[in-house]
C-alpha positions in Angstrom: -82.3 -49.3 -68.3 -80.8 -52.3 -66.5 -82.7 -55.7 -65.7 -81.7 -57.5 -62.5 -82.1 -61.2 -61.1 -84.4 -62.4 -64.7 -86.1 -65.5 -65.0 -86.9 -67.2 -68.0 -89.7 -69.5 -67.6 -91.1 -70.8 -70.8 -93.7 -73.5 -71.7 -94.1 -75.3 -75.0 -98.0 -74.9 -76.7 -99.2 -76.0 -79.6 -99.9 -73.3 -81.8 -103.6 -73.5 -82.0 -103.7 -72.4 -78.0 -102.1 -68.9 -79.1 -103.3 -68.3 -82.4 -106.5 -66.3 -81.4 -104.5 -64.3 -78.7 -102.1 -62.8 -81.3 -103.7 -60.1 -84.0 -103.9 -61.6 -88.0 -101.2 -59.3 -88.9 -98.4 -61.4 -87.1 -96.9 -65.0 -87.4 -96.5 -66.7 -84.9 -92.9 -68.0 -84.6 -92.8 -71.8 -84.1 -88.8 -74.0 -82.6 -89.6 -77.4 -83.9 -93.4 -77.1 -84.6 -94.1 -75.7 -81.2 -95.1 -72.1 -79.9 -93.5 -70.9 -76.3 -95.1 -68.9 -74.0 -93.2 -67.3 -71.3 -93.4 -65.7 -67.7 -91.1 -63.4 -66.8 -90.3 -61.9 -63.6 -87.3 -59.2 -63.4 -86.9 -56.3 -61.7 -85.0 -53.0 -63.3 -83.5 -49.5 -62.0 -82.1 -46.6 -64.3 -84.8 -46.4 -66.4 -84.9 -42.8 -67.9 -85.4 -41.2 -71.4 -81.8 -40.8 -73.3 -80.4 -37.7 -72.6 -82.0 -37.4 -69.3 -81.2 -38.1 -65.4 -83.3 -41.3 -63.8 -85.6 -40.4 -61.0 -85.0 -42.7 -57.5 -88.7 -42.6 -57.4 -89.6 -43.6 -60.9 -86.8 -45.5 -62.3 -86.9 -48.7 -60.3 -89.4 -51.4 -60.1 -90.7 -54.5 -60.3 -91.8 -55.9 -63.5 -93.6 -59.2 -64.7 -94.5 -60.1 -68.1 -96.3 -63.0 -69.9 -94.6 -63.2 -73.4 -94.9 -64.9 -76.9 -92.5 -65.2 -79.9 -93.4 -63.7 -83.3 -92.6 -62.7 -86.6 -93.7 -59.7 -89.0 -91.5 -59.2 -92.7 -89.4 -62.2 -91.4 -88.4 -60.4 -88.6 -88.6 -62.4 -85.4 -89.8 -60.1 -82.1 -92.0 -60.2 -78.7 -95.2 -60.0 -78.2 -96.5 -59.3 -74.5 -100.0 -60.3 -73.3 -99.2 -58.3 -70.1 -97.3 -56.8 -68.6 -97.4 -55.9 -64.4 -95.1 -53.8 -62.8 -94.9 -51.8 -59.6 -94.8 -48.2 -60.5 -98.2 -46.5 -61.2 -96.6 -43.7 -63.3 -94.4 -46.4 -65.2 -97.4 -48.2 -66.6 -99.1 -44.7 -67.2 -96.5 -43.9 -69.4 -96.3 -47.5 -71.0 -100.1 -47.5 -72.1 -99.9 -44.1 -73.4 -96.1 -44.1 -75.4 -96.2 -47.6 -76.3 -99.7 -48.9 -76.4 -99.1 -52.0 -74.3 -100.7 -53.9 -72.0 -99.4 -52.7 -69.3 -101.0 -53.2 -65.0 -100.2 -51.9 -61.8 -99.1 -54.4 -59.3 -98.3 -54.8 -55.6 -94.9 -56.1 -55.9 -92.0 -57.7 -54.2 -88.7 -58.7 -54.4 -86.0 -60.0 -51.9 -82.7 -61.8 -51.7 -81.9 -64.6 -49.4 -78.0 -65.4 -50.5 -78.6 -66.6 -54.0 -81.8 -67.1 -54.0 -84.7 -64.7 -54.8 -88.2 -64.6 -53.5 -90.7 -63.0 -56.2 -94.3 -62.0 -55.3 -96.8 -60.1 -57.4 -100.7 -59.4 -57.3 -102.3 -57.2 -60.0 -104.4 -54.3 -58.2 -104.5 -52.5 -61.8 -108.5 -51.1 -61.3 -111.5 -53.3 -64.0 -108.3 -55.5 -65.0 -108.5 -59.2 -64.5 -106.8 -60.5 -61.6 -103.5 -62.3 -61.9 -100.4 -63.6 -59.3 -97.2 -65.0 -59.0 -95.3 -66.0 -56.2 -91.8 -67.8 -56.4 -88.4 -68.7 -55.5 -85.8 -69.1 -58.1 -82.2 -69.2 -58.5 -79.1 -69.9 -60.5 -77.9 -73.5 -60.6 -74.6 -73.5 -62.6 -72.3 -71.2 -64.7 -72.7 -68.3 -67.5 -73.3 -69.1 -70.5 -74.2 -67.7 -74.0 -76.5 -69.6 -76.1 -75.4 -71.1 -79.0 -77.5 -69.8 -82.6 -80.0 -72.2 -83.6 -80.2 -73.5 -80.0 -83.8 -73.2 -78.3 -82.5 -71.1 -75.5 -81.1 -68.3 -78.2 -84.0 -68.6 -80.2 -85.9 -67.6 -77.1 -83.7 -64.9 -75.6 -82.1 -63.2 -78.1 -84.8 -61.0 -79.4 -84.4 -57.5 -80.6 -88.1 -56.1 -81.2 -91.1 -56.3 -79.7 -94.7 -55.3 -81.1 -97.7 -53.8 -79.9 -101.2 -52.8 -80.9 -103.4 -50.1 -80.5 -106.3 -49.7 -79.9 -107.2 -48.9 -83.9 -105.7 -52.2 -84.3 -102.7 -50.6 -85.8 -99.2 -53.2 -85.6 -96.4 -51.3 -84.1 -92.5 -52.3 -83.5 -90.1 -51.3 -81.3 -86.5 -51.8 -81.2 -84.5 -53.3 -78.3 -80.6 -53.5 -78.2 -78.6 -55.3 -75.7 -75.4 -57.5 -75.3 -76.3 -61.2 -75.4 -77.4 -63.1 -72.5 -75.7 -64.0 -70.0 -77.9 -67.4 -69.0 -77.3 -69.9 -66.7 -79.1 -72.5 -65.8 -81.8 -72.2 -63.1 -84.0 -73.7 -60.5 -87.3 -72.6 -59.3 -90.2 -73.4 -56.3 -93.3 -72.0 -57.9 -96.4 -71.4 -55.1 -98.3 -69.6 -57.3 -99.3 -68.3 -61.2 -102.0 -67.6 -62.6 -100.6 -65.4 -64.8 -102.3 -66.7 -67.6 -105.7 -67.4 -66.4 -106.9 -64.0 -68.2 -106.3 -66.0 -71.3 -107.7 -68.9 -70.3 -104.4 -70.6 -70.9 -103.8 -73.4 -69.0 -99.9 -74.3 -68.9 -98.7 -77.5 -69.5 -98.4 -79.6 -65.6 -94.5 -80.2 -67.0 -92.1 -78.3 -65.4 -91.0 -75.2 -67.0 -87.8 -74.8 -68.6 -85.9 -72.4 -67.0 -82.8 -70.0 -67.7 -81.1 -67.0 -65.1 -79.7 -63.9 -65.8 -78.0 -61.5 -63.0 -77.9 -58.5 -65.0 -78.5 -56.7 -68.7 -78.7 -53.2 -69.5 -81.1 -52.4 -72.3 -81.7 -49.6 -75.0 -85.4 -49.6 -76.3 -86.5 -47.0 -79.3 -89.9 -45.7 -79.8 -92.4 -47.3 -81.4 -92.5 -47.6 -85.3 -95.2 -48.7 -87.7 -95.0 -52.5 -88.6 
């Protein structure tokens, strides 16, 4: 699959606020003494099962996810406390392969030179309601994050995990080159993509971090 136009927007918790969100089997992974949740909004095309072609009507979308960083066997991953994207057969597929926790959303995306405009509202049926509405954009050059640096410890990630619904942990690998970040700017209207948590954010201003483009390889899911 390839990931277009990504925004990194990450806020520093203490870990107490996520401890009960995550399942007792995971860490949580802690930069400095602090937990980091993120919201991400991307959107992706070409994504299609290996071996087979990618479907115009299937293969791109919109997709927004509210992240957190953890650990199982020392390994350092994602974990997702949702996920809203565009395309009903998409999530379909994403509940049922992957067991996460996946919404359909009314979504949209448009480019004004540099800039993107970024709306989203969950219509996913008996889910809680969440939005997001934003401009962002890129504010200097490419970089790649140094190791040890906050920004690679936050980015480069190669696993996520999931549950099921038995309460079973799962992981999946990722692969991907490593970012290509840049700094960014953003004018946030609206998100309360974490009101389903009852998480309130931090009234800092998120930091921030761009990336134009990635292509990603993601595995099925494997028992933790």
């Amino acid at each position: 699959m390839h990931w277009y136009d990504l925004l990194f927007m990450h806020w520093p918790l203490r870990p107490e606020v996520l401890r009960p969100h995550i399942p007792p089997t995971l860490a949580l992974d802690m930069f400095d003494g602090w937990t980091w949740l993120g919201v991400v909004p991307f959107r992706m095309s070409g994504v299609r099962p290996r071996y087979m072609p990618a479907l115009p009507w299937a293969s791109a979308f919109a997709e927004l996810n509210v992240r957190t960083y953890v650990t199982a066997g020392s390994k350092p991953g994602v974990w997702f406390f949702s996920l809203d994207a565009a395309n009903p057969l998409a999530v379909w597929l994403a509940r049922w392969i992957f067991s996460l926790p996946y919404y359909t959303a009314r979504m949209m995306v448009a480019h004004s030179n540099s800039r993107i405009r970024y709306a989203s509202t969950r219509t996913h049926r008996h889910a809680p309601q969440a939005q997001f509405g934003a401009w962002y954009w890129p504010v200097g050059k490419v970089y790649h994050a140094t190791p040890d640096t906050l920004e690679h410890w936050l980015t480069e990630r190669y696993c996520l995990y999931a549950a099921d619904h038995r309460g079973r942990l799962w992981r999946g690998e990722i692969h991907h080159r490593q970012w290509p970040l840049q700094p960014a700017a953003a004018n946030i209207a609206t998100n309360t993509m974490t009101e389903p948590l009852r998480i309130a954010l931090p009234s800092t201003a998120p930091l921030l971090h761009f990336a134009r483009l990635q292509d990603v390889v993601a595995w099925r899911l494997q028992p933790a």
